[in-house]
C-alpha positions, 0 to 999 in steps of 0.5 A: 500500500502507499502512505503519505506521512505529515510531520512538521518538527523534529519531534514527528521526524522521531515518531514518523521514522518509528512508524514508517519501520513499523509499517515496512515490517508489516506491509513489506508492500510499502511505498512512502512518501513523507514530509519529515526530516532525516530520520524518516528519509533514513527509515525509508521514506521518500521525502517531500519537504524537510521541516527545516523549512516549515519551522514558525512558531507564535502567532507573529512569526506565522503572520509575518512567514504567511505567503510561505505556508500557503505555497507550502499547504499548495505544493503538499495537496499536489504532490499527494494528488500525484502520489495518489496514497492509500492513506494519509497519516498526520503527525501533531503540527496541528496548525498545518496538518488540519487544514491539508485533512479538510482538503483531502477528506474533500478529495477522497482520500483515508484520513488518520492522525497520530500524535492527537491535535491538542484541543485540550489545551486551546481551541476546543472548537477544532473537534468538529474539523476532526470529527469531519476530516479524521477517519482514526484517530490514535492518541498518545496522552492517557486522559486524551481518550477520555477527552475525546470519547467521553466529552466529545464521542468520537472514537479514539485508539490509546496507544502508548506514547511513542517516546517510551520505545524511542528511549527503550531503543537508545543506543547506551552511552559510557559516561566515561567514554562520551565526556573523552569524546566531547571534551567534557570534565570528567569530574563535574556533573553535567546540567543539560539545557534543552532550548528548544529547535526553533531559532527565535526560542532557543536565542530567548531561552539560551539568554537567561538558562546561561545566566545562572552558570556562575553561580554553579562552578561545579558543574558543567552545562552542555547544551544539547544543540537541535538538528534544526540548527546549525553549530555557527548559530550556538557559538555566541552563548558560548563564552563560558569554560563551563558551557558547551555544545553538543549537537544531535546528542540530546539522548546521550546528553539526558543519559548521563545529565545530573539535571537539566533545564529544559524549554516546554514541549516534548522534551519535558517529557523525554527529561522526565523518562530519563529520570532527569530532574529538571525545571520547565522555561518558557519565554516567548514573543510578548505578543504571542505569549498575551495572545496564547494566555487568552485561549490557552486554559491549562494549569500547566504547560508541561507534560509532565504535570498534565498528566499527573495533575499536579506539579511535579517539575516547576515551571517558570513562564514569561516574567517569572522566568528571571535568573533569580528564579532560576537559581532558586529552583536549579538549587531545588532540584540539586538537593537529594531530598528534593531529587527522590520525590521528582524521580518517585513521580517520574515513575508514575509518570512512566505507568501511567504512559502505558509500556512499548509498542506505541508505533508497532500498535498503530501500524498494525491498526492503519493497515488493519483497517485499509484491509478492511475496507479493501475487503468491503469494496471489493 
């Protein structure tokens, strides 16, 4: 069968390049075309557009980069119409991925979507363009089930979260080993910073994580460079003898990371399954941040505390994101006693996530039902 693959951030290249294994084991008939990044174009798919080029976020940056999505929303509903899939498979990116749905629902073509639009958090209102785009739907967050079947009635597959097997699958890293390698203190202990993979984000929280560094001369930070952005970008932040950059690494830099300072999003959720204490940053454009405090009505920002309703990792947003905070809570979670309970809760974290087989189980069904439906057509 043929199967066109939308993912939009460095996050989705990981889950996508799972998934497209998954698909090719059990579909050895596979043909893929996919918008993604290296990891999926290394798994096996032909790719369409790299999501280097599709990078924009906050409300601002999208206004000012319109005329770029929409050539890029035009060239994405051409080439699947010259692709001709047996299915279209949406990997969260919301923003774009549900408008290509409408267009493709409108044009004949199997809708799914993996990695849930989260309308749980803003934009409640989307339910009804899934309800009428999406033919199945397989969520990753435990009370997004309920979310959708019981407030909303529409039918969803919980299946796992994908990081669960992306982490069982790291390649082990020798403490040891990697800091020879890296050029690293063997004696220090390392903090990671995670700022994020989009440039306006990682200047802002690169500028105040680094602020902090003087007060901790006995440990080093490493920060853990994205894929999205090349090494020149980094080397003004890096000024410091106890900072460093370690591009693509950012598993191997969680493995052996004694805490990290980490911007909101998915990597709140991987810091977590490494069983890294660390402390949430968010700053953003003022526009966009006054903006998505109007039609965001979460308690919490971080994953982590999402699905455990309550707070197990600080967070430190906007205006309270400040070096003295910063300070305060890094020393937090520097302290053993304050380190057992984040890790006593990152366990339960990790239950309630469900075990491995998050990309095996919706591979098996996507191809399971576009059997079923071959069988009822022909």
């Amino acid at each position: 069968m043929k199967y066109y693959i939308i993912a939009g951030e460095a996050s989705g290249d990981l889950h996508g390049s799972n998934l497209i294994k998954e698909l090719k084991k059990q579909d050895s008939d596979a043909t893929i075309r996919c918008w993604g990044g290296d990891l999926m174009q290394q798994a096996g798919g032909s790719l369409a557009k790299h999501y280097k080029e599709l990078a924009f976020m906050g409300f601002i940056e999208v206004i000012t980069n319109i005329s770029t999505i929409f050539k890029n929303i035009s060239f994405c509903k051409e080439d699947i119409s010259t692709f001709k899939p047996d299915v279209i498979v949406f990997i969260d990116y919301s923003g774009f991925n549900l408008r290509i749905a409408k267009w493709a629902k409108n044009a004949g073509f199997s809708t799914r979507y993996y990695i849930a639009p989260q309308i749980w958090a803003s934009r409640e209102g989307r339910i009804e363009k899934i309800k009428n785009t999406i033919d199945e739907m397989y969520v990753t967050l435990p009370f997004e089930k309920e979310f959708y079947e019981k407030k909303h009635n529409f039918p969803v597959n919980f299946v796992g979260h994908p990081l669960i097997d992306a982490i069982a699958n790291r390649k082990e890293v020798d403490s040891i080993d990697f800091k020879n390698k890296n050029n690293l203190d063997q004696e220090k202990p390392i903090i990671a910073l995670l700022p994020g993979s989009r440039k306006q984000e990682v200047a802002k929280m690169l500028e105040v994580m680094l602020s902090v560094t003087e007060k901790f001369k006995d440990y080093q930070f490493v920060i853990a460079g994205a894929p999205s952005l090349d090494q020149e970008f980094y080397q003004p932040f890096l000024k410091k003898s106890n900072i460093s950059l370690i591009a693509n690494q950012t598993y191997s830099i969680l493995q052996i990371a004694h805490a990290a300072l980490v911007t909101s999003g998915t990597a709140t959720l991987e810091t977590a399954l490494f069983k890294v204490p660390q402390v949430v940053c968010y700053k953003g454009n003022w526009i966009s941040y006054q903006i998505a405090k109007r039609i965001i009505t979460l308690k919490y920002i971080s994953l982590v505390n999402l699905i455990m309703d309550k707070e197990v990792v600080k967070e430190l947003i906007q205006d309270d994101l400040t070096t003295k905070n910063l300070s305060a809570e890094l020393e937090k979670i520097l302290n053993p006693k304050t380190r057992k309970i984040v890790l006593e809760n990152y366990e339960e974290l990790e239950q309630k996530l469900g075990g491995e087989g998050a990309s095996e189980t919706t591979a098996s069904l996507i191809i399971s039902s576009l059997n079923k439906k071959k069988c009822f057509f022909s």
